[in-house]
mmCIF entry with sequence, helices, sheets and N, C-alpha, C, O atoms, coordinates in Angstrom:
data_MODEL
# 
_entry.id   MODEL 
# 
_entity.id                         1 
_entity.type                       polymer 
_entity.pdbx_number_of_molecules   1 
# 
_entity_poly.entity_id                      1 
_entity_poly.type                           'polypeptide(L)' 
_entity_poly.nstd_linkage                   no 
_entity_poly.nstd_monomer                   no 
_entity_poly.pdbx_seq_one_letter_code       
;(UNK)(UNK)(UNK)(UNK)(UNK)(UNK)(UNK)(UNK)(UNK)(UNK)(UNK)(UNK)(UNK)(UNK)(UNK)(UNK)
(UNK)(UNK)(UNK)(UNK)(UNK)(UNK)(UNK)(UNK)(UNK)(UNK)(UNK)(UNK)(UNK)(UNK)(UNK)(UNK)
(UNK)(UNK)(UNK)(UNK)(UNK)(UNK)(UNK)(UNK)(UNK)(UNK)(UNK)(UNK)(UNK)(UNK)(UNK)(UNK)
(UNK)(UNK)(UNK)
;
_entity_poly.pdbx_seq_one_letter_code_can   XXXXXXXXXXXXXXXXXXXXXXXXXXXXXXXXXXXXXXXXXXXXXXXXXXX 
_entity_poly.pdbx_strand_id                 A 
# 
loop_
_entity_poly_seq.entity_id 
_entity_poly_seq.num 
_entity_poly_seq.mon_id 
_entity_poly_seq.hetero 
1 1  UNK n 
1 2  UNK n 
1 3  UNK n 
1 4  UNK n 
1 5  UNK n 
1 6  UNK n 
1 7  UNK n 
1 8  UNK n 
1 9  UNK n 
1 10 UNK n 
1 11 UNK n 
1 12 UNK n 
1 13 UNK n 
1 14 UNK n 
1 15 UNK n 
1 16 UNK n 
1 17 UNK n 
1 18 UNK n 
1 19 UNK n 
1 20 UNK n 
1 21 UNK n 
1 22 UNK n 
1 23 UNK n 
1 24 UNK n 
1 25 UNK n 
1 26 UNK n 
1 27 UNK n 
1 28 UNK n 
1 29 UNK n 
1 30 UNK n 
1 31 UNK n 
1 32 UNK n 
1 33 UNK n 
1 34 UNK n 
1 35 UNK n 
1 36 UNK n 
1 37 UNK n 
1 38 UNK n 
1 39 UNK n 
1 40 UNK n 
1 41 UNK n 
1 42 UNK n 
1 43 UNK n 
1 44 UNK n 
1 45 UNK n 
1 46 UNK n 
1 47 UNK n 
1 48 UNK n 
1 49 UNK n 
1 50 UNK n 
1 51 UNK n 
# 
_struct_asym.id          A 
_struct_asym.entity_id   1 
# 
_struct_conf.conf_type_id            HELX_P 
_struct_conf.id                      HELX_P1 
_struct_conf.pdbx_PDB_helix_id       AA1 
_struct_conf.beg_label_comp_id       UNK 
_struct_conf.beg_label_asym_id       A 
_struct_conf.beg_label_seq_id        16 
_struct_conf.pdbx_beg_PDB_ins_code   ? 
_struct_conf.end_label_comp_id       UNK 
_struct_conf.end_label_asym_id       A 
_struct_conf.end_label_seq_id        25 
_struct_conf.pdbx_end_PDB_ins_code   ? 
_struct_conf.beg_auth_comp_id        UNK 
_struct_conf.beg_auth_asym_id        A 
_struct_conf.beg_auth_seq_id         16 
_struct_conf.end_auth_comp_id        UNK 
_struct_conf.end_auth_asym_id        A 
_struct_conf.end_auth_seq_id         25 
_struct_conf.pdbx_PDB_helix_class    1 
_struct_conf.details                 ? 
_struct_conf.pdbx_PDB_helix_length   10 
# 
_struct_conf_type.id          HELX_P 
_struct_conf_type.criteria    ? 
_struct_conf_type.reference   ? 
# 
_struct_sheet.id               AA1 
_struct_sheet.type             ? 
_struct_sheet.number_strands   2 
_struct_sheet.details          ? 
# 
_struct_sheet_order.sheet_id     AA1 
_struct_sheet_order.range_id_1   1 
_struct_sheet_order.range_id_2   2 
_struct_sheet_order.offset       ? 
_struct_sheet_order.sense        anti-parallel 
# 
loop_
_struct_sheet_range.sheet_id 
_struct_sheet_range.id 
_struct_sheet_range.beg_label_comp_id 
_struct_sheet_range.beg_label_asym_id 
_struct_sheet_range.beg_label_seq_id 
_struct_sheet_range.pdbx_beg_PDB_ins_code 
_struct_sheet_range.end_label_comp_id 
_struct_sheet_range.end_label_asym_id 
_struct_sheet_range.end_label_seq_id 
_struct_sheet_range.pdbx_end_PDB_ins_code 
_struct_sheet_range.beg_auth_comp_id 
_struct_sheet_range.beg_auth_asym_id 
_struct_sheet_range.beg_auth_seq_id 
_struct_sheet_range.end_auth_comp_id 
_struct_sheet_range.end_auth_asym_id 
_struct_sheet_range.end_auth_seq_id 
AA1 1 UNK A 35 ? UNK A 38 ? UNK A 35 UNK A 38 
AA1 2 UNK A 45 ? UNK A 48 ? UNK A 45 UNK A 48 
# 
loop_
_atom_site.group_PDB 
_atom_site.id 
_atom_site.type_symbol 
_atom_site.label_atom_id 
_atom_site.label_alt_id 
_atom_site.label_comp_id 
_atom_site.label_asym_id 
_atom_site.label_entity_id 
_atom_site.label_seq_id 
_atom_site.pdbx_PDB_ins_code 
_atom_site.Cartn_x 
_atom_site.Cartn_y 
_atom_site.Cartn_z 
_atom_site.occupancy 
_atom_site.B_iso_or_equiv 
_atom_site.pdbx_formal_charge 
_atom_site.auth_seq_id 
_atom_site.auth_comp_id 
_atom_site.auth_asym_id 
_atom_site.auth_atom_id 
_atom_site.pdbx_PDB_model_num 
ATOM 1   N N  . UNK A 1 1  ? -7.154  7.248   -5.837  1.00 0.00 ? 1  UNK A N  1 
ATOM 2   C CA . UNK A 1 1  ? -7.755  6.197   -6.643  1.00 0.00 ? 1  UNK A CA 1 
ATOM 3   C C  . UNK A 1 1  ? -8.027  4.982   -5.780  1.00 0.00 ? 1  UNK A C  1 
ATOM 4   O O  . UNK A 1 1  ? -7.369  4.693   -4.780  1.00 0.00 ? 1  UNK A O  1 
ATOM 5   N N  . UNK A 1 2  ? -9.129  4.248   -6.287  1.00 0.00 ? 2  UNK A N  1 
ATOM 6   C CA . UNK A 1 2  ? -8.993  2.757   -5.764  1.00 0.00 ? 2  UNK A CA 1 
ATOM 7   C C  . UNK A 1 2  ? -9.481  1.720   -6.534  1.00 0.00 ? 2  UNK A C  1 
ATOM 8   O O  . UNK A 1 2  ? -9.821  1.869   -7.708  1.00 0.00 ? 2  UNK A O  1 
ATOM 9   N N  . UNK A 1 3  ? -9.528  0.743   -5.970  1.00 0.00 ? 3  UNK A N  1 
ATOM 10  C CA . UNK A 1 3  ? -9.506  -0.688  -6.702  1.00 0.00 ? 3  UNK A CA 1 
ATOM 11  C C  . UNK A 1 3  ? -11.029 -1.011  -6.524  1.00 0.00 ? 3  UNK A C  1 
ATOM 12  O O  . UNK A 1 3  ? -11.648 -0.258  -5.772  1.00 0.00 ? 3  UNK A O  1 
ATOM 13  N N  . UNK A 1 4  ? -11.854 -2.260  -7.252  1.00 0.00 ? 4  UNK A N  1 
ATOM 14  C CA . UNK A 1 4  ? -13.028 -2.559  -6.972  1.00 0.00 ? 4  UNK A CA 1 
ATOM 15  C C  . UNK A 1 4  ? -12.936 -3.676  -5.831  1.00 0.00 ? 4  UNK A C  1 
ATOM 16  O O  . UNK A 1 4  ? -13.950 -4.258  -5.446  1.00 0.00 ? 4  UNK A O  1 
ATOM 17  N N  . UNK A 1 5  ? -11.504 -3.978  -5.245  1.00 0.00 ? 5  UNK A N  1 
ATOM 18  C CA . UNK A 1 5  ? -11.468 -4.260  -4.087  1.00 0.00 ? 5  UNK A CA 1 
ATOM 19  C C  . UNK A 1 5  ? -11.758 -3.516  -2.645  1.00 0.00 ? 5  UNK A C  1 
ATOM 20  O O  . UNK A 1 5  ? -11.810 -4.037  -1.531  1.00 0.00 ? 5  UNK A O  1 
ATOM 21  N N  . UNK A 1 6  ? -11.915 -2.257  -2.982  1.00 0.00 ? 6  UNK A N  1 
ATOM 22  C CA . UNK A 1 6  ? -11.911 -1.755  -1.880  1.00 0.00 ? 6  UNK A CA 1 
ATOM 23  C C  . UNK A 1 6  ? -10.566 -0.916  -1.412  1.00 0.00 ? 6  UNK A C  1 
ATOM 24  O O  . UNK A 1 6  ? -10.710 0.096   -0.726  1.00 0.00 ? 6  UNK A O  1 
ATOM 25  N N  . UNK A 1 7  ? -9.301  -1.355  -1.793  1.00 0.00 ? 7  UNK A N  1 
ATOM 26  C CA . UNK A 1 7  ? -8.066  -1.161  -1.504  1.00 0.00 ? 7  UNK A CA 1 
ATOM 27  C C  . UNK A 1 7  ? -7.783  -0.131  -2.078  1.00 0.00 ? 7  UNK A C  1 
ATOM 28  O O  . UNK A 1 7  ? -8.221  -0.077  -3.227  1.00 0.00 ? 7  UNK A O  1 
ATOM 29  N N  . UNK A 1 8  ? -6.854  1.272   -1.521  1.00 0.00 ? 8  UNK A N  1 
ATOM 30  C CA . UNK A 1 8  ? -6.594  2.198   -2.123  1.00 0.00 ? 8  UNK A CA 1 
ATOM 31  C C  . UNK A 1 8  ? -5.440  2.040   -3.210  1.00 0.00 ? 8  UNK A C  1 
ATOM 32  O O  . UNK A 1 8  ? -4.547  1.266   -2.866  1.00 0.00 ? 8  UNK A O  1 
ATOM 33  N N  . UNK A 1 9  ? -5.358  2.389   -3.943  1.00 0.00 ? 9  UNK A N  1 
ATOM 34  C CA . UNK A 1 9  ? -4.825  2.223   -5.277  1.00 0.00 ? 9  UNK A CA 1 
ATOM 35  C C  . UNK A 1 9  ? -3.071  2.897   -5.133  1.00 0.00 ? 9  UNK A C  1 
ATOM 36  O O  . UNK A 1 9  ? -3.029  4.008   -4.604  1.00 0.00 ? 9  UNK A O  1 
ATOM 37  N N  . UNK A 1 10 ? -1.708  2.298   -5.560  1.00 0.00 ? 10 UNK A N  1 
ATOM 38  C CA . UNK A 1 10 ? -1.362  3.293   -5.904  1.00 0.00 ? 10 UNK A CA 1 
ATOM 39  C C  . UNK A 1 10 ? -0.407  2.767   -7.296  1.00 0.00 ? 10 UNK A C  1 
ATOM 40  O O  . UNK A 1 10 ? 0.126   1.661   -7.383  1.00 0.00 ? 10 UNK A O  1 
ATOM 41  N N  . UNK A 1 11 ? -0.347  3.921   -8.388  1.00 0.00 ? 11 UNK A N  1 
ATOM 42  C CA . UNK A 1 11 ? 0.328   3.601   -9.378  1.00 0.00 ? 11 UNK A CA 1 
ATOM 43  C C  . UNK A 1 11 ? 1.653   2.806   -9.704  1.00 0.00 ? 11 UNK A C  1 
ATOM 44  O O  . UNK A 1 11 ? 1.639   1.830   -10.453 1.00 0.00 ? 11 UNK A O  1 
ATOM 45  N N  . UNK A 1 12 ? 2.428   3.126   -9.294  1.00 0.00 ? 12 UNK A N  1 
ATOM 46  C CA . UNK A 1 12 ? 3.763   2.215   -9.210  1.00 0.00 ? 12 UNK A CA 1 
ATOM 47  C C  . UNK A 1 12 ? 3.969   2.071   -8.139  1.00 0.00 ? 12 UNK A C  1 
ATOM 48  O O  . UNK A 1 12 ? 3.683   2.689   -7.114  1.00 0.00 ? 12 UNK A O  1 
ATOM 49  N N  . UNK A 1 13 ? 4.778   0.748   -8.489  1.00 0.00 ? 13 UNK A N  1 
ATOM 50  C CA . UNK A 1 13 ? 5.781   0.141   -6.872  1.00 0.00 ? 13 UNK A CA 1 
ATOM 51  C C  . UNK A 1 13 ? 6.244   1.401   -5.995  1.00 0.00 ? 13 UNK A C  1 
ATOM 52  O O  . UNK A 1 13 ? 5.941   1.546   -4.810  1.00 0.00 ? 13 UNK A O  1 
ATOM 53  N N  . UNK A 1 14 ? 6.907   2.158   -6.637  1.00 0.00 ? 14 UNK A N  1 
ATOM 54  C CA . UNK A 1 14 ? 7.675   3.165   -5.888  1.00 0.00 ? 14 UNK A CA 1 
ATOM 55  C C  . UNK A 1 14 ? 6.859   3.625   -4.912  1.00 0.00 ? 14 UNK A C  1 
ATOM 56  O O  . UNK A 1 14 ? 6.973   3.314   -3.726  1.00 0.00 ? 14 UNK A O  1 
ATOM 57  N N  . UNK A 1 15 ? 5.868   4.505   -5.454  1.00 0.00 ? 15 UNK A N  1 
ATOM 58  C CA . UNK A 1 15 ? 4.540   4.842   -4.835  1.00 0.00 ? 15 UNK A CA 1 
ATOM 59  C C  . UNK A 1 15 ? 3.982   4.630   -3.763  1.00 0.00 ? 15 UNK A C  1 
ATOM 60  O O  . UNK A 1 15 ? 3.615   5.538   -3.018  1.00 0.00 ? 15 UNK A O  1 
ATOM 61  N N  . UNK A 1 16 ? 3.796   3.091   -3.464  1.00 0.00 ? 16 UNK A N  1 
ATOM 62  C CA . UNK A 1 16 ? 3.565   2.155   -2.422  1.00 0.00 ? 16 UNK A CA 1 
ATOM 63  C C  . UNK A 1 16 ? 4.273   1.950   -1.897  1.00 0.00 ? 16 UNK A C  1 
ATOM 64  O O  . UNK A 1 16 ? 3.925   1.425   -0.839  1.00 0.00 ? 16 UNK A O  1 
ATOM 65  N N  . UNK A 1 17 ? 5.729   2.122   -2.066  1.00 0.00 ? 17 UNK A N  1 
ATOM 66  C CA . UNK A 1 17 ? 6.475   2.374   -1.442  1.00 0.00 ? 17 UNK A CA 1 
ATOM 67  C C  . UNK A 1 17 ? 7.605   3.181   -0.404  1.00 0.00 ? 17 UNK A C  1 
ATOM 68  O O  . UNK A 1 17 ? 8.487   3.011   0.437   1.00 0.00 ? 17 UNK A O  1 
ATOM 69  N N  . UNK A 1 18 ? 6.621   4.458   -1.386  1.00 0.00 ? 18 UNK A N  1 
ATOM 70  C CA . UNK A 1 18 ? 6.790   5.508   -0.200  1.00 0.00 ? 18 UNK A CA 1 
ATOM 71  C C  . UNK A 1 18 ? 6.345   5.676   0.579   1.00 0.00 ? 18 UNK A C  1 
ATOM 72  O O  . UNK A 1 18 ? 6.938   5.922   1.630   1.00 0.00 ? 18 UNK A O  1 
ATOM 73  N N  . UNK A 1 19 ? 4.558   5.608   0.417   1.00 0.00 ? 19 UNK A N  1 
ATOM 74  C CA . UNK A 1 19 ? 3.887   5.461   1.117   1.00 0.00 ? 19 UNK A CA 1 
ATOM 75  C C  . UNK A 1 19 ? 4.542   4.642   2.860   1.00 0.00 ? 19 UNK A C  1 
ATOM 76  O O  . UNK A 1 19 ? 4.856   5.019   3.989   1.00 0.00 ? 19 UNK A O  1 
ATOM 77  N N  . UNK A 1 20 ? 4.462   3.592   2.208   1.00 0.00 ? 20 UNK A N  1 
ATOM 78  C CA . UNK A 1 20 ? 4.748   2.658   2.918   1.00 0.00 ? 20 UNK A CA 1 
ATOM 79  C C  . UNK A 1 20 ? 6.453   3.285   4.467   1.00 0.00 ? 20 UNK A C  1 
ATOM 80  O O  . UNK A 1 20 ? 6.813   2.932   5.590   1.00 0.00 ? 20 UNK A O  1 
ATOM 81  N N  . UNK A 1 21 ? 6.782   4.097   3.634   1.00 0.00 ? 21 UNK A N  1 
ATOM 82  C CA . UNK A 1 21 ? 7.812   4.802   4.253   1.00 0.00 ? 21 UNK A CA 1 
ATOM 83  C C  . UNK A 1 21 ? 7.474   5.769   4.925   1.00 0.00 ? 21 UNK A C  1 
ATOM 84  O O  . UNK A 1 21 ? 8.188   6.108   5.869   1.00 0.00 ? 21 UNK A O  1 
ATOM 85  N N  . UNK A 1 22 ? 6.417   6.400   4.651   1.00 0.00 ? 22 UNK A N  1 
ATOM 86  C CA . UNK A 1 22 ? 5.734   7.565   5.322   1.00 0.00 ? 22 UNK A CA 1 
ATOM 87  C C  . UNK A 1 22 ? 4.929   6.603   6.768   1.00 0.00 ? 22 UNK A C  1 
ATOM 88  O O  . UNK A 1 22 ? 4.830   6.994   7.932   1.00 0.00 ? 22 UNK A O  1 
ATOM 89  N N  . UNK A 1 23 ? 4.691   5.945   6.475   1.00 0.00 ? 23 UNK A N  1 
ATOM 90  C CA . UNK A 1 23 ? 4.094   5.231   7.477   1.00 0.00 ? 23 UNK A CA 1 
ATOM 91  C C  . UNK A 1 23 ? 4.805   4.612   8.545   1.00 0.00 ? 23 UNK A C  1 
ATOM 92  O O  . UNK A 1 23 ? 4.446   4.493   9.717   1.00 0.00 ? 23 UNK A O  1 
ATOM 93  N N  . UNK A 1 24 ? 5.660   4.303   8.101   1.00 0.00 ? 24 UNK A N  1 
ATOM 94  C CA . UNK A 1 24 ? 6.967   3.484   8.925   1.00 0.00 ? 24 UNK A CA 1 
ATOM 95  C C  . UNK A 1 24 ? 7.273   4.853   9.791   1.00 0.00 ? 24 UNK A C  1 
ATOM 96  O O  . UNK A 1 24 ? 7.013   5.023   10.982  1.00 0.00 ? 24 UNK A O  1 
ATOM 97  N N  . UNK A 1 25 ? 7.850   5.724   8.943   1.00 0.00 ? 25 UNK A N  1 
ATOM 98  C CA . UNK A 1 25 ? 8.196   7.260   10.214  1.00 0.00 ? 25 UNK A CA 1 
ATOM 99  C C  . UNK A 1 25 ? 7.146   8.164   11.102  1.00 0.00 ? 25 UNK A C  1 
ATOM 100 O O  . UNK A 1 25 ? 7.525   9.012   11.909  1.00 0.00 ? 25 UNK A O  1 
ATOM 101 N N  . UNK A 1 26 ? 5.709   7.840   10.820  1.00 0.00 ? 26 UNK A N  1 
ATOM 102 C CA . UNK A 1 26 ? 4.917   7.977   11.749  1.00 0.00 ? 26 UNK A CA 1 
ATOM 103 C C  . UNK A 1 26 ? 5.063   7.745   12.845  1.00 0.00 ? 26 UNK A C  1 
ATOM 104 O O  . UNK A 1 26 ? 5.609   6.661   13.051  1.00 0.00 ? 26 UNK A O  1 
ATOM 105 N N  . UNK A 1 27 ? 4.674   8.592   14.112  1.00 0.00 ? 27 UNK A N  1 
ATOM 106 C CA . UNK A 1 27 ? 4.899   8.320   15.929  1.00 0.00 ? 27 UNK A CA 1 
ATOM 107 C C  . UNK A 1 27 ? 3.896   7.358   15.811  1.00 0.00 ? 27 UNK A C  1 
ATOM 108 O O  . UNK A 1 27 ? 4.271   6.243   16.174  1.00 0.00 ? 27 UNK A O  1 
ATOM 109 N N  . UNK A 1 28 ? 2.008   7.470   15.174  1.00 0.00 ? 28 UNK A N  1 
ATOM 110 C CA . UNK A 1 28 ? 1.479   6.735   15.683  1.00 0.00 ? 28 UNK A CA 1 
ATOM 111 C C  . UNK A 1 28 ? 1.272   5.695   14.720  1.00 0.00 ? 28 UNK A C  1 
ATOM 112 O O  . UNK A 1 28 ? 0.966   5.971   13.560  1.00 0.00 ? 28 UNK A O  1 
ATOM 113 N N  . UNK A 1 29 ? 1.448   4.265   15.206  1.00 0.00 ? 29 UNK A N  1 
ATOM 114 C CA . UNK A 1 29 ? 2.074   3.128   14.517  1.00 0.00 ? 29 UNK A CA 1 
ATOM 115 C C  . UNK A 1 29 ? 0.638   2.247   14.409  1.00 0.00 ? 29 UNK A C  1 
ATOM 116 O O  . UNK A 1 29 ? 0.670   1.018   14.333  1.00 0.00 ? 29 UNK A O  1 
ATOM 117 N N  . UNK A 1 30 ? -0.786  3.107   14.413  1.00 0.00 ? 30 UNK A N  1 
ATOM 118 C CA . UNK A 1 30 ? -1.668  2.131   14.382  1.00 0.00 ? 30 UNK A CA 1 
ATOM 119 C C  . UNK A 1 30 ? -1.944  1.660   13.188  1.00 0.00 ? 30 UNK A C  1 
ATOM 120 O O  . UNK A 1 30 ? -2.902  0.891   13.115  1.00 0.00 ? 30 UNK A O  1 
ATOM 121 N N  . UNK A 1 31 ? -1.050  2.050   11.726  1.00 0.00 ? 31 UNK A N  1 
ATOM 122 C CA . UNK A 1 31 ? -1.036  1.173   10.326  1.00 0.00 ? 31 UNK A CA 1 
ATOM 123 C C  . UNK A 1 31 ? -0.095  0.005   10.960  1.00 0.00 ? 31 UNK A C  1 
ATOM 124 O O  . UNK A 1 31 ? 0.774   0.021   11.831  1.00 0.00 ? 31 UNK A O  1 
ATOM 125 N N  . UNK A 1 32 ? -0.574  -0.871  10.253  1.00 0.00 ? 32 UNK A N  1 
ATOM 126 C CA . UNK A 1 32 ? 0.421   -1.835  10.439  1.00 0.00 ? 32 UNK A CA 1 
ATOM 127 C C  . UNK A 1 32 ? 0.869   -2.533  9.113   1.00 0.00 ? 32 UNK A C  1 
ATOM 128 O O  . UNK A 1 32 ? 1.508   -3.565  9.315   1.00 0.00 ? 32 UNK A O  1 
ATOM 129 N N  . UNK A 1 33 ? 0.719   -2.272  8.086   1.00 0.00 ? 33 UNK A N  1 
ATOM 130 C CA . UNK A 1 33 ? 1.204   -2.355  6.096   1.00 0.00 ? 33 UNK A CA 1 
ATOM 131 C C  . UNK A 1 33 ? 3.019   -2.262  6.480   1.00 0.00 ? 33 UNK A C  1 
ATOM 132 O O  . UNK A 1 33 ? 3.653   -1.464  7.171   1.00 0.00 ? 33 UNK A O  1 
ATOM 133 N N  . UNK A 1 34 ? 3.444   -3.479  5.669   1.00 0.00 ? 34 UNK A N  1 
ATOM 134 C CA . UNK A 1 34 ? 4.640   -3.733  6.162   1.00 0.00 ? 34 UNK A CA 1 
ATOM 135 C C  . UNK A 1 34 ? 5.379   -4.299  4.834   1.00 0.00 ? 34 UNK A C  1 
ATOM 136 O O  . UNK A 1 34 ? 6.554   -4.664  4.847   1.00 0.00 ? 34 UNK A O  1 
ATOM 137 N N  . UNK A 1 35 ? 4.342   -4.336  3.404   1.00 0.00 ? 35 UNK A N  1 
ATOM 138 C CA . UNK A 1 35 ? 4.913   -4.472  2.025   1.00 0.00 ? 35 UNK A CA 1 
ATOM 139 C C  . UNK A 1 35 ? 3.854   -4.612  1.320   1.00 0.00 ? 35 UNK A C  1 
ATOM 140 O O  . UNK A 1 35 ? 2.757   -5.118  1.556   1.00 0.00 ? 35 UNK A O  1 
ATOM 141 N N  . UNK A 1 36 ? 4.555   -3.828  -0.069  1.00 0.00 ? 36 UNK A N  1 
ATOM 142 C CA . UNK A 1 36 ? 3.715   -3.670  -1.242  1.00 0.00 ? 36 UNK A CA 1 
ATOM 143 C C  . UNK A 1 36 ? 3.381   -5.053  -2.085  1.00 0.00 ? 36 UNK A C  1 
ATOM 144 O O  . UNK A 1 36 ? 4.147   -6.017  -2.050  1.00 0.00 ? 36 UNK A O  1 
ATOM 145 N N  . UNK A 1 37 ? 2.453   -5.047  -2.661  1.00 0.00 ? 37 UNK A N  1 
ATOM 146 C CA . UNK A 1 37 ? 2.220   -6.115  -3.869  1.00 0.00 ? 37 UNK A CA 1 
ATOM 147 C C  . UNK A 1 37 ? 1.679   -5.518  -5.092  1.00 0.00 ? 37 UNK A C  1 
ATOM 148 O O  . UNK A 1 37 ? 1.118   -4.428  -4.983  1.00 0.00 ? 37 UNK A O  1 
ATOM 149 N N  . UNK A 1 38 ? 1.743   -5.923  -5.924  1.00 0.00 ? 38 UNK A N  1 
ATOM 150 C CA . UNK A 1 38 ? 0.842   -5.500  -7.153  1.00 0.00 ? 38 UNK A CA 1 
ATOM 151 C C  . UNK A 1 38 ? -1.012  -6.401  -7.078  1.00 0.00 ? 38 UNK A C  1 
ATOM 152 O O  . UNK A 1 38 ? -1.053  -7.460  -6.451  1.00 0.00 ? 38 UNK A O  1 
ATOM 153 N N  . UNK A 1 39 ? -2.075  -5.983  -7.598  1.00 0.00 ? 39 UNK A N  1 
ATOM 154 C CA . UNK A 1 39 ? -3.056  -6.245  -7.465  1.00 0.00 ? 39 UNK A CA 1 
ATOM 155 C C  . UNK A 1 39 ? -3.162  -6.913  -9.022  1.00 0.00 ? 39 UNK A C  1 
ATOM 156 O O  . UNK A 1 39 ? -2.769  -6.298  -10.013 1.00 0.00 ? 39 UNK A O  1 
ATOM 157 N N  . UNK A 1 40 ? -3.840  -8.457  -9.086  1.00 0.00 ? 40 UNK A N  1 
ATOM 158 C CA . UNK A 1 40 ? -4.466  -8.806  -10.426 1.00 0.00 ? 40 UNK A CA 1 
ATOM 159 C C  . UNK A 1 40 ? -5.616  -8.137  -10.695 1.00 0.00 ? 40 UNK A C  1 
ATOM 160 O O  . UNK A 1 40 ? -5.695  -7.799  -11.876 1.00 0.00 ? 40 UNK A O  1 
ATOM 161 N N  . UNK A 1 41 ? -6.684  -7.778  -9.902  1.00 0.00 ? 41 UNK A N  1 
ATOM 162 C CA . UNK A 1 41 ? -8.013  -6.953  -10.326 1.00 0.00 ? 41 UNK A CA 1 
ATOM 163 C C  . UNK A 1 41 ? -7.486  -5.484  -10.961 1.00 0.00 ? 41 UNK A C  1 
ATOM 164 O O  . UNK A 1 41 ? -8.111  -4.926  -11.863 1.00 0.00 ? 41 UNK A O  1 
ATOM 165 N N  . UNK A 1 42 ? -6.574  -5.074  -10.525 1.00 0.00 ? 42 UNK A N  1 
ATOM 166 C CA . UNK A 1 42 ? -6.657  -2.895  -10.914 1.00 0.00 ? 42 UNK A CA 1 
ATOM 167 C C  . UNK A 1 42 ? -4.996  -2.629  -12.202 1.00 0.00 ? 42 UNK A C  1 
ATOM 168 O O  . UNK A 1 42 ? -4.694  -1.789  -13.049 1.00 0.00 ? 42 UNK A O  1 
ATOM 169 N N  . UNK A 1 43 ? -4.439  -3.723  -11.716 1.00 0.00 ? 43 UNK A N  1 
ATOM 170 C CA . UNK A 1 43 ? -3.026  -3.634  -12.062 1.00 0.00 ? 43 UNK A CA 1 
ATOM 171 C C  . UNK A 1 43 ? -1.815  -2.618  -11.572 1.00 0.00 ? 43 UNK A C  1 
ATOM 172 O O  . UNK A 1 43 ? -0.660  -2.335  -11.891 1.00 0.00 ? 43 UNK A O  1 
ATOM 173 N N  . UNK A 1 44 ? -2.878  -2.225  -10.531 1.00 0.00 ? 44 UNK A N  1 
ATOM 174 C CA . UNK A 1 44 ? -2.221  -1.686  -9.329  1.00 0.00 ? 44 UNK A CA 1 
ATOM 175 C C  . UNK A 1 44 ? -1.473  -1.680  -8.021  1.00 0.00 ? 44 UNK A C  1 
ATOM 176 O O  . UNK A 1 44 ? -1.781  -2.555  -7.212  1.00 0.00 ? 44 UNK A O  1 
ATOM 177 N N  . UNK A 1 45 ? -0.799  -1.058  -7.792  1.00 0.00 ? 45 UNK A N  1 
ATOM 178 C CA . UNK A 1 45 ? 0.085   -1.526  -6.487  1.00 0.00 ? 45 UNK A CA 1 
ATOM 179 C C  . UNK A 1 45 ? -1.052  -1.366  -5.182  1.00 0.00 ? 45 UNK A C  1 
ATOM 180 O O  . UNK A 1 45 ? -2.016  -0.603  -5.242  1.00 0.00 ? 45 UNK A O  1 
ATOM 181 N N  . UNK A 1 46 ? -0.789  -2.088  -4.210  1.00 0.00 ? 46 UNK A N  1 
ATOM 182 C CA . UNK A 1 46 ? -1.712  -2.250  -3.012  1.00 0.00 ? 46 UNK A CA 1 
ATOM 183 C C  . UNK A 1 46 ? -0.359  -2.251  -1.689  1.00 0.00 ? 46 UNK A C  1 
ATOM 184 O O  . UNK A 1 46 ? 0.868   -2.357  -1.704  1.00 0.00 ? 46 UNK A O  1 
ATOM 185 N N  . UNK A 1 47 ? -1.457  -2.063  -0.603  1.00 0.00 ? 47 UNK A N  1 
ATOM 186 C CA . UNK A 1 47 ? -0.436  -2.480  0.862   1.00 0.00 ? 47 UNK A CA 1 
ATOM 187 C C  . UNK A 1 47 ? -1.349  -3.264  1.343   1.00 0.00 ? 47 UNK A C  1 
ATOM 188 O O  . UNK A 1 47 ? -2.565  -3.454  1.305   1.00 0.00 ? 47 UNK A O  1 
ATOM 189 N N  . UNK A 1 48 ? -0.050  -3.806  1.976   1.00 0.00 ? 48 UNK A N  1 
ATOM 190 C CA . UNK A 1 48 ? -0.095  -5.569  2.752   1.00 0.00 ? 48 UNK A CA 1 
ATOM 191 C C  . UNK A 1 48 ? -0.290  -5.337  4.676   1.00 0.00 ? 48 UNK A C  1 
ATOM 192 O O  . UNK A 1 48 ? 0.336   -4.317  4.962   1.00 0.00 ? 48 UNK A O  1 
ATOM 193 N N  . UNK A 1 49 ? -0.750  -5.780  5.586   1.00 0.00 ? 49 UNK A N  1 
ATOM 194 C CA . UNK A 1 49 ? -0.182  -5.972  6.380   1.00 0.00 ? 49 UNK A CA 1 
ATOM 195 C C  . UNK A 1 49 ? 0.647   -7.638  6.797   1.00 0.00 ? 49 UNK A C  1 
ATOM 196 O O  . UNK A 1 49 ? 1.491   -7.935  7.643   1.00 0.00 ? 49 UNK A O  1 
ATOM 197 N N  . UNK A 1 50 ? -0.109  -8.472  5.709   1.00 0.00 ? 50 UNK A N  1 
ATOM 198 C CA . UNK A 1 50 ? 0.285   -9.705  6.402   1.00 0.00 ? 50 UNK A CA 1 
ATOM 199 C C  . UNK A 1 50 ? 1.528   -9.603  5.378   1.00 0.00 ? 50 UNK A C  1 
ATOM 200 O O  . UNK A 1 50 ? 1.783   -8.902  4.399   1.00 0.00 ? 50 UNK A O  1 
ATOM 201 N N  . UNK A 1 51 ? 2.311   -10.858 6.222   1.00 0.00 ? 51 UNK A N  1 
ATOM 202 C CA . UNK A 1 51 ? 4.022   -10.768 5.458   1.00 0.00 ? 51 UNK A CA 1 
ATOM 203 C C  . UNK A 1 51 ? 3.994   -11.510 3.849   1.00 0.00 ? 51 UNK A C  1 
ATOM 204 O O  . UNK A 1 51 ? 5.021   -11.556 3.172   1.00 0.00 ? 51 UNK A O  1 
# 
């Protein structure tokens, strides 16, 4: 899914937060998303790189 931001969508915090964990244990570290937020446009969870 995604947002009319552009941003890939994901349903709950958790979600984005696994994500976000899957990424962290990756060798190659060229994501750099380092926390979730919720989105006002989708009401969806998004990733961050800035803090």
């Amino acid at each position: 899914m995604s947002c009319t931001t552009g941003k890939r969508r994901y349903r709950d915090r958790i979600g984005a937060q696994l994500a976000l964990a899957v990424i962290r244990r990756r060798s190659n570290q060229r994501r750099r998303e380092t926390r979730a937020y919720r989105c006002g446009a989708c009401n969806g969870w998004h990733l961050a790189s800035k803090p």
